[in-house]
C-alpha positions in Angstrom: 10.3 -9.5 14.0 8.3 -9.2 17.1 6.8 -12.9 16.2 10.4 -14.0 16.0 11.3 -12.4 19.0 8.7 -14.1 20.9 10.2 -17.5 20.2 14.0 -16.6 19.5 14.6 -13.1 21.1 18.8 -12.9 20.9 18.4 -14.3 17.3 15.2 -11.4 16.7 17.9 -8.9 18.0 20.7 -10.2 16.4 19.1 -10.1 12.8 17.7 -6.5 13.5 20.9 -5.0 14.0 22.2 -6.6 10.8 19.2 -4.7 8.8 20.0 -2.3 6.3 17.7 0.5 6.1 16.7 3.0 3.7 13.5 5.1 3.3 13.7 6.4 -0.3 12.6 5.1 -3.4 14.9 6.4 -6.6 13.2 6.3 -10.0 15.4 6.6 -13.4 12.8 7.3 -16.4 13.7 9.0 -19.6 16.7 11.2 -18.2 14.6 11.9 -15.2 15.8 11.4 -11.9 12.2 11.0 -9.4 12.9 10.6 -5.6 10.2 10.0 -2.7 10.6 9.4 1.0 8.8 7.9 3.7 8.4 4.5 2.7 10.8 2.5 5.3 12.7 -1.0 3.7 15.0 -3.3 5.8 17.1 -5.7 3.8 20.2 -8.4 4.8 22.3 -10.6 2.6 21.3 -14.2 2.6 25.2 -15.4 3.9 24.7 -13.0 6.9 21.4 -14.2 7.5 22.4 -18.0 7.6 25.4 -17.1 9.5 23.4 -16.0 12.5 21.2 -18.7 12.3 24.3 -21.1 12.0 25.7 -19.5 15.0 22.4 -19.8 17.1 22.3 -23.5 16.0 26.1 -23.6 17.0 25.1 -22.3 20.6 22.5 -24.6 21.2 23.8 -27.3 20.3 22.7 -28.4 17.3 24.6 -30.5 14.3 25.2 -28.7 10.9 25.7 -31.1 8.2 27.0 -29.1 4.5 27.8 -30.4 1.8 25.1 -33.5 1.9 22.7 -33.8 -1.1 19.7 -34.9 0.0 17.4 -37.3 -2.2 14.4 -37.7 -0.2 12.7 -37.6 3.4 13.0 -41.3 3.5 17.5 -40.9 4.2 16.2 -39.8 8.0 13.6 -42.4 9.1 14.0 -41.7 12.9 13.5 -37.5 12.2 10.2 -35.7 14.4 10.3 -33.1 11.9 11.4 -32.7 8.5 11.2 -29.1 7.2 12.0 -29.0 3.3 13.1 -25.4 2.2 15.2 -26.5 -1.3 13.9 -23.9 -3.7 12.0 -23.7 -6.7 12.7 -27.2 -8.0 12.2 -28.9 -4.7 12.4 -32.9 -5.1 10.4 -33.0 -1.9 7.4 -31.6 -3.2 7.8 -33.0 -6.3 8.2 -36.5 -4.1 4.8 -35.6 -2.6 3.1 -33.9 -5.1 -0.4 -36.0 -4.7 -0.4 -34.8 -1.1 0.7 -31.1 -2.0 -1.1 -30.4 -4.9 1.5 -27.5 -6.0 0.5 -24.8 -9.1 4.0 -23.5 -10.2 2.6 -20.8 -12.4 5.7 -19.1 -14.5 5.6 -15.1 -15.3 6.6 -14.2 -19.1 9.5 -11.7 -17.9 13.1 -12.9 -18.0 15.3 -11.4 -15.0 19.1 -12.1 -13.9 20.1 -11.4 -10.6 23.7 -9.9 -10.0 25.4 -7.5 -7.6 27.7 -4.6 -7.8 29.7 -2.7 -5.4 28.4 0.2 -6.0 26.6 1.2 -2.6 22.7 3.4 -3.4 21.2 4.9 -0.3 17.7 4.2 -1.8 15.9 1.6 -3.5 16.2 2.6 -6.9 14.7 1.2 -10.3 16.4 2.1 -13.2 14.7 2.0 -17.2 16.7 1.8 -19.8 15.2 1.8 -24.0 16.4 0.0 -26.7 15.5 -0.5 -30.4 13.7 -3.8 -28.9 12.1 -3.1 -25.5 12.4 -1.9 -22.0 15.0 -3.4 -19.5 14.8 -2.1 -15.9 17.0 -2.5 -13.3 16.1 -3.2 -9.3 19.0 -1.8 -6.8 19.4 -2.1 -3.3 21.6 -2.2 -0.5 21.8 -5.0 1.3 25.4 -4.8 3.2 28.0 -2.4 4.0 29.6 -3.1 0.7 27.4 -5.1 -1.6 24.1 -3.9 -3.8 22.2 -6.3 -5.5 21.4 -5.6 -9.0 18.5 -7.7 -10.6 18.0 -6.6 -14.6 14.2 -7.7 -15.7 12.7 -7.5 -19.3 9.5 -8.9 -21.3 11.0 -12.3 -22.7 9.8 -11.0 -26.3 13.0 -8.3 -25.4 15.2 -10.6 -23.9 14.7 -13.2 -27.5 15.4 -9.9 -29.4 18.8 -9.4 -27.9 19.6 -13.0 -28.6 20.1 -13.5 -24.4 18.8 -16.9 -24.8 22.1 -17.4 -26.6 24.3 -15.5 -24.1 26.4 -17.0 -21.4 27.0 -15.1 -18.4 30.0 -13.1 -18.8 28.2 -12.1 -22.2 24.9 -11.3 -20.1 26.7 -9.3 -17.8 28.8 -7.5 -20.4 25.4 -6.1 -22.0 23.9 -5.3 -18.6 26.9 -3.6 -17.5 26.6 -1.3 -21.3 23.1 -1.0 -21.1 23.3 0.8 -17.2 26.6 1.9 -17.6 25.0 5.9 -16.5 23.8 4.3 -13.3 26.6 1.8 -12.7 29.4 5.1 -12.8 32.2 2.7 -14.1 31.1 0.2 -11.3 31.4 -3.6 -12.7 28.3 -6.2 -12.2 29.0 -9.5 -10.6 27.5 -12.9 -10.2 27.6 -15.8 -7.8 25.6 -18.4 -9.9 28.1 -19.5 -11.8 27.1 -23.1 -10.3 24.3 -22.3 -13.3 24.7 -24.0 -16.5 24.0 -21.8 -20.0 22.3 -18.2 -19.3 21.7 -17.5 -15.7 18.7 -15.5 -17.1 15.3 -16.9 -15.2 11.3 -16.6 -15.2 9.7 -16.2 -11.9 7.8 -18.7 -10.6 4.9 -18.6 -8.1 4.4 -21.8 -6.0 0.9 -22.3 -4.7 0.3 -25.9 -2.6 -2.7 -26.9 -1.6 -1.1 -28.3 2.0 2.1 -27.2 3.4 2.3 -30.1 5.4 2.0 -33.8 5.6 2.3 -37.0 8.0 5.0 -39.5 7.1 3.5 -41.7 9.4 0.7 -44.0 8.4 -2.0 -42.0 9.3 -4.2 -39.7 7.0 -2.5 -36.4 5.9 -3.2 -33.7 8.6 -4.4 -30.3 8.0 -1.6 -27.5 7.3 -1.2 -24.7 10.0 -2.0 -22.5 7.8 -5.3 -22.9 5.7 -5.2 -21.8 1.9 -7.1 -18.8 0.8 -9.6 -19.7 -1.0 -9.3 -18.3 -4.5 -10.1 -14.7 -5.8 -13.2 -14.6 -7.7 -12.3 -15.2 -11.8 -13.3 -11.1 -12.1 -10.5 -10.0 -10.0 -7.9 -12.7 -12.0 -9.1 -11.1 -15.2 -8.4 -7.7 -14.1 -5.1 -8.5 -12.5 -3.7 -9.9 -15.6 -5.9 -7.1 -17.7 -3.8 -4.9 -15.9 -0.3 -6.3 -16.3 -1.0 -7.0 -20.1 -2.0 -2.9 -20.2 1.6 -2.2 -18.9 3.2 -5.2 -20.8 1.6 -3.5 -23.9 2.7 -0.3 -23.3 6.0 -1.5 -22.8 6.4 -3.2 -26.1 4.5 -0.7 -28.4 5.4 2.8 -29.9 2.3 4.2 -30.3 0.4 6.5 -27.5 -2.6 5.1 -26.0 -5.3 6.8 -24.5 -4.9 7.2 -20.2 -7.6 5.1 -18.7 -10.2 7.3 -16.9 -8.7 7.4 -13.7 -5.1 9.1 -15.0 -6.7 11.1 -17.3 -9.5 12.6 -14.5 -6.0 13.6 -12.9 -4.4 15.0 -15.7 -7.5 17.0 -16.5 -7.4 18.4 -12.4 -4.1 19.8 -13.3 -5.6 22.6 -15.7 -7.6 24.4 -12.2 -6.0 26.6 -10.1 -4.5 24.3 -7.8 -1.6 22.2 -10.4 -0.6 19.1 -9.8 3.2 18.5 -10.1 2.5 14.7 -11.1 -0.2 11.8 -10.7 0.3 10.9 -7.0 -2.2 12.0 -4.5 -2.2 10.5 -0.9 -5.5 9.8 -0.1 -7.5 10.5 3.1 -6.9 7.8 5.5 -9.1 7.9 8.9 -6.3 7.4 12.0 -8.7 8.5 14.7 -5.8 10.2 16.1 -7.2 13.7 17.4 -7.7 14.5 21.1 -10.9 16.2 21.2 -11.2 16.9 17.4 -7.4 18.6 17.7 -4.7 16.9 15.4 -1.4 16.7 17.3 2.2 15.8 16.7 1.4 12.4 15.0 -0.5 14.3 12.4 2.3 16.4 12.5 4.9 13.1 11.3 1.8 11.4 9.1 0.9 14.8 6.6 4.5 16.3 6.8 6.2 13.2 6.3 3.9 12.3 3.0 3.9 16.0 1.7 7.9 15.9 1.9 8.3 12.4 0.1 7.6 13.4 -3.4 3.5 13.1 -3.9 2.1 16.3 -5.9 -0.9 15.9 -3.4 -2.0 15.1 -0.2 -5.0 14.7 1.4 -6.1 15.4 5.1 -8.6 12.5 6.4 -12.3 13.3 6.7 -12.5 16.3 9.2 -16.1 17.2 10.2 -17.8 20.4 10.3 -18.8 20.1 13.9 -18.2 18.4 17.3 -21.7 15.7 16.8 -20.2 15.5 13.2 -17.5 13.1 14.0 -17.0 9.4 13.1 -15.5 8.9 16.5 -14.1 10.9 19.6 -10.7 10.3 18.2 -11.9 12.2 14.8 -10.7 15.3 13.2 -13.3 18.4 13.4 -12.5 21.8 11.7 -11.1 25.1 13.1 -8.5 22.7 14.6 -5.9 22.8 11.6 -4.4 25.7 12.4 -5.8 26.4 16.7 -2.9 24.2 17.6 1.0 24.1 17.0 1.3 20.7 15.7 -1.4 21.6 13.9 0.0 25.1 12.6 3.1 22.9 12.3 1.4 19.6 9.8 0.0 22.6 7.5 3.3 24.4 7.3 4.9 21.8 6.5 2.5 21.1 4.0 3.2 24.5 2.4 5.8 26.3 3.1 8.7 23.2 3.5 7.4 21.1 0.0 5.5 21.7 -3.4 2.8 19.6 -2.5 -0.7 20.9 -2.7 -2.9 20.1 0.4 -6.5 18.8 0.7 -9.0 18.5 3.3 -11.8 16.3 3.6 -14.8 17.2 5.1 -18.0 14.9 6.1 -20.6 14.5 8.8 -21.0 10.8 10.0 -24.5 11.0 10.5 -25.8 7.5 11.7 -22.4 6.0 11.7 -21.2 7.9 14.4 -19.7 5.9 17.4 -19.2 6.5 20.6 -15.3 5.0 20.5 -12.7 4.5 18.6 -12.3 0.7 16.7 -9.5 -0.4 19.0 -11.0 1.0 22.7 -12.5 -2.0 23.5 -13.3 -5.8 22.0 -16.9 -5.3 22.7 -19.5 -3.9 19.9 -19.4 -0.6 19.6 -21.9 1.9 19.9 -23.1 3.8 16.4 -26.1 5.5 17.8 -24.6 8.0 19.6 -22.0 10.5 18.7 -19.5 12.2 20.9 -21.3 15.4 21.9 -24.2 12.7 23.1 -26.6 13.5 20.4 -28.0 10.9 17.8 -28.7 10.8 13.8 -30.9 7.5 14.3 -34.4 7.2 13.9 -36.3 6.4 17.0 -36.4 3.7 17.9 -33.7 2.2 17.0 -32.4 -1.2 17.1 -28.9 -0.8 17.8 -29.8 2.7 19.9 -28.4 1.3 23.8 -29.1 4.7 25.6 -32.5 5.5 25.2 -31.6 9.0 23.5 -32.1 8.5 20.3 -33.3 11.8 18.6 -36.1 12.0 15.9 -34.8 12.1 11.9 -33.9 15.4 10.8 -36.2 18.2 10.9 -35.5 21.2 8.4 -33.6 23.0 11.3 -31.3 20.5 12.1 -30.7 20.3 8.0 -30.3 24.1 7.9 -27.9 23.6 11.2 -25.6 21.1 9.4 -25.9 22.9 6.3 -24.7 25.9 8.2 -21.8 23.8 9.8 -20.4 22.9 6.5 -20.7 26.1 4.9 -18.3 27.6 8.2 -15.7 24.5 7.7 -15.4 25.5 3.8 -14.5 28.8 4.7 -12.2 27.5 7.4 -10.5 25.3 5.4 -10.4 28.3 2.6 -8.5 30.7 5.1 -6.1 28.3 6.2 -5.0 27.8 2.8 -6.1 24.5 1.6 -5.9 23.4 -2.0 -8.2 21.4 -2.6 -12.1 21.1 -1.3 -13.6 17.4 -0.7 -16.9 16.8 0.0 -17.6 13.4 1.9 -20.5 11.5 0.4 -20.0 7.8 0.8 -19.7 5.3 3.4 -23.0 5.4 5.1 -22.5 8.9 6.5 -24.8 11.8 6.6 -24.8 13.2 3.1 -25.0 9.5 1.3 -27.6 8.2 4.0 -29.5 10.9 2.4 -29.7 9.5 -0.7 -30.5 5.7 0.8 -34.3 4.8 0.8 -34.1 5.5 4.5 -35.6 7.9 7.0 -32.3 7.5 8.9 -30.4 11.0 8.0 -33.3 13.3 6.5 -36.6 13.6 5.6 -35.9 13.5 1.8 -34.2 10.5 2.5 -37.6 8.2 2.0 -38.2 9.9 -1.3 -39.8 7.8 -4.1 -37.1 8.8 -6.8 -33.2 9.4 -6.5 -33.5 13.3 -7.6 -35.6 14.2 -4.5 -33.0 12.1 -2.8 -30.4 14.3 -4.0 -31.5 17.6 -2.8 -29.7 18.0 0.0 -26.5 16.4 -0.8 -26.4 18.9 -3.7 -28.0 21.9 -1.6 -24.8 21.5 0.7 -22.4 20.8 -2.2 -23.7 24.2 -3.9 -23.7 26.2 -0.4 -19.8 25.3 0.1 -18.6 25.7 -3.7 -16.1 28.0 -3.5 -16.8 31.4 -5.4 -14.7 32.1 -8.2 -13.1 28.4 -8.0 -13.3 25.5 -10.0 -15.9 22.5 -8.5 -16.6 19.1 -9.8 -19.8 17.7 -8.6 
């Protein structure tokens, strides 16, 4: 909206007060009712979108011609600018197809879209079993008395009903059976009765090479925006790996091993610290702190996410000391609790929600900067961190201030060491869940491990064990007595 507003602001403003807004997300699974927060969706009916857009046009002056089928670009000869938005089965594109090089690629699900008024205050997906398949159902709101209702299935389910066969009362009829507990009595409506046979579709995906062309007789000229070039085949494979894992699981009756990833989770939930379900909010860096304190925003950003339903959630990498941290906008420890937002985030956390809570911790060893990513356009400074002291070698190439200390002795190690050993037991008496040690990214503990004299003197050890001593010296100073660790 704020790119619209720059061009169109009283149409920007006009749309945005038509939004309809909900935050939750509603899940329906096996009797189960699931409900998270947090997540923030706008949606408005297409009529009420056109109709401010018609009344913009109206205001400035501009002709609206309805009821016109158009054939081809050719019917306005004298036009500037043609812009071509007629759906799916555009004859434009189709007119133009050498110049637009379209790849229509068609999903295998089936999906009719209908409405009911029946008004849900979250976006809610609703699954529903039968002796053939899975349905589900996607509901929202998008006025003050409409919700639209789109039913999906595998199209090996929707053959097994015999909705190929079905004509749209009929298709409604079984929707309206199949979520009669959701529905509450409510009935299921359609406006595509313009549609010949079933209104049941497959979703397309329209790629063109070109967006754009000249209708002049000049060479075709280059679309405002480029096309991406294309994934690598790997990540195509495991995209549709992926969907055919859920499309099987979906179809069959038999129980399938987890892959790794869910079952490392469901294995975390025999320690001490349960997890309620799968979902864990990761750490995610916002170099929001003021002098390594966390303040109301961390507040909003770990209370918000610990209330919407995850059974985890993860504080971003906090670091054991002041020369520790990634930037000066970084988290370090003994600050989770020193402050009332702080005091506030954690109680939250706690006391207000069944979510566990996690903690981070990491030193940022040579990538340590001397701003955060968004202070200035310029490069920024990595060589020296914000209590003015250095983990670079010396010299250094990308060293600017001529301080750069020597790698690691065995007292700085010891130091450091020391430092996370006191943000453990920190993090322990404020009542975090769950321990993380940082080793990745570059940072203190994995630049060990690197072939590099840049964090420690192990560091340029011939073979990855010696390599390893420290990282694992620090991981088995902070284990936790009597607690569950997983190097």
């Amino acid at each position: 909206m704020d790119v619209m507003r720059q061009w169109d602001g009283p149409t920007a403003d006009e749309i945005q007060l038509a939004f309809n807004h909900w935050d939750d997300i509603e899940l329906l699974f096996k009797g189960r009712t699931i409900r998270s927060g947090g997540h923030g969706f706008v949606g408005i009916g297409r009529k009420k979108l056109l109709n401010i857009l018609q009344s913009r046009c109206e205001n400035l002056g501009v002709k609206l011609v309805f009821e016109t089928e158009v054939e081809s670009d050719t019917e306005y000869p004298d036009a500037d600018l043609i812009i071509a938005s007629d759906g799916i089965f555009s004859k434009i594109r189709t007119q133009y197809q050498e110049a637009f090089k379209p790849n229509i690629i068609v999903r295998p699900n089936r999906y009719i879209w209908l409405g009911t008024r029946k008004l849900y205050d979250a976006f809610t997906f609703d699954f529903q079993k039968t002796e053939h398949g899975w349905f589900q159902a996607h509901i929202y709101k998008f006025d003050e008395n409409t919700t639209t209702f789109i039913v999906e299935c595998p199209e090996q389910v929707w053959l097994a009903h015999g909705l190929d066969g079905a004509d749209q009362q009929q298709s409604i009829a079984f929707c309206e059976k199949l979520f009669a507990g959701t529905l509450q009595g409510e009935k299921l409506m359609t406006n595509a009765r313009h549609l010949r046979g079933s209104a049941w579709l497959a979703f397309q995906q329209v790629k063109c090479e070109q967006w754009s062309l000249f209708n002049g007789q000049t060479a075709y000229p280059q679309p405002a925006h480029q096309p991406r070039e294309p994934a690598p085949a790997r990540r195509r494979l495991s995209s549709k790996d992926f969907e055919r894992w859920f499309g099987d699981r979906a179809a069959c009756q038999c129980r399938r091993p987890l892959p790794p990833s869910a079952a490392h989770v469901h294995a975390a939930t025999c320690a001490q610290s349960p997890l309620k379900n799968r979902v864990v909010v990761s750490p995610m860096a916002q170099y929001s702190a003021v002098d390594g304190v966390v303040g109301d925003f961390h507040l909003v950003h770990l209370g918000g996410r610990a209330l919407g339903g995850a059974a985890m959630v993860v504080a971003e990498m906090t670091c054991p000391s002041a020369d520790a941290r990634i930037t000066p906008a970084a988290r370090a420890c003994g600050t989770m609790r020193s402050s009332r937002p702080g005091r506030a985030s954690w109680l939250t956390c706690t006391q207000t929600s069944d979510a566990r809570i996690g903690i981070q911790i990491g030193h940022a060893g040579p990538q340590g900067s001397t701003n955060a990513p968004w202070d200035d356009a310029g490069p920024i400074s990595r060589c020296r961190t914000a209590a003015g002291r250095c983990w670079l070698p010396r010299p250094s190439p990308i060293c600017r201030t001529g301080k750069c200390r020597a790698p690691m002795d065995r007292a700085d190690m010891d130091r450091v060491k020391a430092d996370f050993v006191a943000a453990t037991r920190r993090a322990a008496e404020a009542g975090f869940d769950w321990l993380e040690l940082h080793c990745a990214h570059g940072y203190l503990l994995s630049g060990s491990v690197r072939r590099s004299p840049t964090a420690a003197p192990m560091s340029s050890a011939a073979h990855w064990r010696d390599r390893l001593r420290y990282p694992l010296e620090v991981f088995t100073e902070c284990a936790p007595p009597g607690r569950p660790s997983d190097p």
